[in-house]
C-alpha positions as CSV (number, residue, x, y, z in Angstrom):
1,X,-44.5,-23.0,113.4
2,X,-42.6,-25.7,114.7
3,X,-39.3,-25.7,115.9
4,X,-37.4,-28.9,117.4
5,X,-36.1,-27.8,121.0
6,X,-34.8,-31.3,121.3
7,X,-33.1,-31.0,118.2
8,X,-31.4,-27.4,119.1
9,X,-30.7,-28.5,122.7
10,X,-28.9,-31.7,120.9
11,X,-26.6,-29.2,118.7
12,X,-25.8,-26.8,121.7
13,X,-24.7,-29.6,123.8
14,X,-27.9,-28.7,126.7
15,X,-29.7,-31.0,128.4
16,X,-33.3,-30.1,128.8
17,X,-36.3,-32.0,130.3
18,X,-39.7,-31.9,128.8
19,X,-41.0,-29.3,130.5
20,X,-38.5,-26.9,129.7
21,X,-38.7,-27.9,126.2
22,X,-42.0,-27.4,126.1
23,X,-41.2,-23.9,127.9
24,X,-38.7,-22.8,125.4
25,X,-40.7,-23.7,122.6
26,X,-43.2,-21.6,123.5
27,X,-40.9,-19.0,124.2
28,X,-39.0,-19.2,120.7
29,X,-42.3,-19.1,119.1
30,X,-43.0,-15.6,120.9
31,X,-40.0,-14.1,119.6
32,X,-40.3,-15.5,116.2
33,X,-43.5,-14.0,115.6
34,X,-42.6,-10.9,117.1
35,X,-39.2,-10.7,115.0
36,X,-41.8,-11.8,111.8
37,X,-43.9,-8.8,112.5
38,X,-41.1,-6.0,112.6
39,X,-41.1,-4.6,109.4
40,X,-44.8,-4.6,109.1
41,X,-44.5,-2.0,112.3
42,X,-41.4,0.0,111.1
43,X,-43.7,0.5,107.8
44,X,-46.1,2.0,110.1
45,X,-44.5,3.4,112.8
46,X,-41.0,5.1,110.8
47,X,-40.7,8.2,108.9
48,X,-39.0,5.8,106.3
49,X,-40.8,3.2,104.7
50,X,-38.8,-0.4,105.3
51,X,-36.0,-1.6,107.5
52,X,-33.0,0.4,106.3
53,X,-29.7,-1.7,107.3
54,X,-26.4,0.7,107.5
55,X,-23.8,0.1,105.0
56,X,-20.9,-2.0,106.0
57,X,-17.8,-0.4,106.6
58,X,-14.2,-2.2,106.2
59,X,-12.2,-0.9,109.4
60,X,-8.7,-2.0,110.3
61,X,-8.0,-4.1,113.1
62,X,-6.7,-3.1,116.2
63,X,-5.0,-6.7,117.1
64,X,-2.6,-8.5,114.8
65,X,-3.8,-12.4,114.1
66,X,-1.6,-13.9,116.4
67,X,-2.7,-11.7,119.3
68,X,-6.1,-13.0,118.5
69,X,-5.4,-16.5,118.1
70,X,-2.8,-16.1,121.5
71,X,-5.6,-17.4,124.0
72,X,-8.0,-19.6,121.2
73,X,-7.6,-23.7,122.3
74,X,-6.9,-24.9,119.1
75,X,-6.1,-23.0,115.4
76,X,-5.6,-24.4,112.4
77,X,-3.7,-22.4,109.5
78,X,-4.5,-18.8,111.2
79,X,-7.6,-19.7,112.0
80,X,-9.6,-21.0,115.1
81,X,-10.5,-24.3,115.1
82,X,-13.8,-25.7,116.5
83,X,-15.5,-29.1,116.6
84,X,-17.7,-29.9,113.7
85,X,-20.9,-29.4,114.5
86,X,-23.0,-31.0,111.2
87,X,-22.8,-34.4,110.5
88,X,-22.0,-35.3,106.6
């Protein structure tokens, strides 16, 4: 697999030598391959055949909007507003 540490450092705003790409790379190919190989083990490790995902549940906040947007730097129409991140 190959993944673009350059290209990920470049969208998370990091500055990152070649060394430590090459380090992460290595490292983010680790934990994709370990992440790829989890539900072959739940299928034969678990009682229950698959990865079973829990049902989402709609709960009420505890905050009102505006307490949520009181601290945020910028909003925009209720909402938080953040700096584009992809290019059109």
């Amino acid at each position: 697999m190959d993944i673009n540490i350059k290209r990920i450092a470049e969208l998370a705003k990091l500055e990152i030598n070649e060394d430590e790409s090459q380090k992460i790379s290595v490292e983010m190919t680790e934990m994709i391959n370990m992440v790829s190989d989890l539900p072959e083990f739940c299928n034969e490790q678990c009682d229950t055949p698959g990865m079973e995902l829990r049902e989402d549940e709609v709960c009420p906040s505890v905050y009102s909007r505006d307490e949520l947007l009181m601290n945020a730097p910028e909003t925009y129409n209720g909402c938080f507003s953040v700096p584009r991140t992809v290019k059109q």
